[in-house]
C-alpha positions, 0 to 999 in steps of 0.5 A, a space after each residue: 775166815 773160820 766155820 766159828 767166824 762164819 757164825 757170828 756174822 749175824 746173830 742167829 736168833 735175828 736170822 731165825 726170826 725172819 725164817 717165815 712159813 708161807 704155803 708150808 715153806 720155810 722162807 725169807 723175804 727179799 727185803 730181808 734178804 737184802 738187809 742181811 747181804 747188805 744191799 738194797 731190795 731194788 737191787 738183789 731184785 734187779 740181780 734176780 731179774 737178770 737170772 731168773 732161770 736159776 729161781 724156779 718156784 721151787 727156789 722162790 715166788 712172789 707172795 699174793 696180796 693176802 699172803 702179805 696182808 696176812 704176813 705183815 698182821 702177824 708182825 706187830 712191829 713193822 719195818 716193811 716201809 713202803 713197797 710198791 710191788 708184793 716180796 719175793 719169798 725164797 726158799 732154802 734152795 733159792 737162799 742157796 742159788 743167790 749166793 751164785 748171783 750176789 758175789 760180795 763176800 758178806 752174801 756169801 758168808 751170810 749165805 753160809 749162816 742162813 743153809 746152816 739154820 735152815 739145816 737146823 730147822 729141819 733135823 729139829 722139825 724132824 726130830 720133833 715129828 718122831 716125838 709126836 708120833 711117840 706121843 701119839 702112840 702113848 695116847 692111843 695105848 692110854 685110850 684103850 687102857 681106859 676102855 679096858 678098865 671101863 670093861 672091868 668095872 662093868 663086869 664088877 657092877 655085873 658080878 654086884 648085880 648078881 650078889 644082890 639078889 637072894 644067896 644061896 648057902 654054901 657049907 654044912 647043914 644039920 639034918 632035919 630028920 
């Protein structure tokens, strides 16, 4: 299979939109997950549970009560189903550690596609930091380019102030002798 084949296993957006952010992570769901590859949830789980060394926090953790209550109130369309235990959210490093613990050919190309739009996400994130920074940057010279012409316009109402009061002549003036 080429690099083109590879990336049109599964439309992109669709993996997109299941790309969360939880704890200021990019992550994806075990259901998800599962979906994609293929298999059922209980079972990428039971692969995960015999290879819990290879998932360290860093790689993927469980969601807390509020994390899926708040996750689930953001998704207006719910295909969640009925879930005894809270998901399992994995990061791009714990998306990358499956493709060792699921061998199916469809784990591994979907694997492929999923670090392909993480990598993405991440030059985009990046390139976007620097252009808010350049904005930034932009405000901040505005801003004191506002105060310097409220200085101007001070001084020029002082200058008035001063013209206002009684002029003294300047020129010739014939001699009163």
């Amino acid at each position: 299979m080429t690099a083109k084949q590879t990336l049109s296993i599964i439309p992109e957006n669709i993996l997109v939109n299941k790309i969360y952010e939880i704890r200021g992570l990019k992550v994806m769901l075990d259901s998800d997950l599962a979906e994609l590859y293929g298999v059922e949830t209980k079972r990428l789980n039971e692969q995960i549970r015999r290879n819990i060394d290879r998932f360290p926090e860093d790689f993927m953790f469980q969601l807390t009560e509020s994390e899926w209550q708040n996750l689930k109130s953001q998704i207006a369309t719910s295909s969640w189903g009925g879930r005894r235990k809270l998901p399992f959210a994995f990061t791009e490093h714990g998306v990358l550690m499956l493709s060792s613990v699921l061998n199916s050919q469809q784990a591994i190309q979907v694997n492929i596609q999923i670090v392909r739009i993480f990598t993405r996400l991440r030059q985009w994130l990046s390139e976007n930091r620097e252009l808010k920074y350049e904005i930034e940057d932009i405000k901040r010279k505005l801003n004191n380019q506002d105060k310097n012409i409220e200085l101007v316009f001070s001084y020029l109402d002082k200058l008035m102030e001063k013209k206002s009061g009684p002029r003294k002549r300047i020129g010739y003036m014939p001699d009163e002798l």
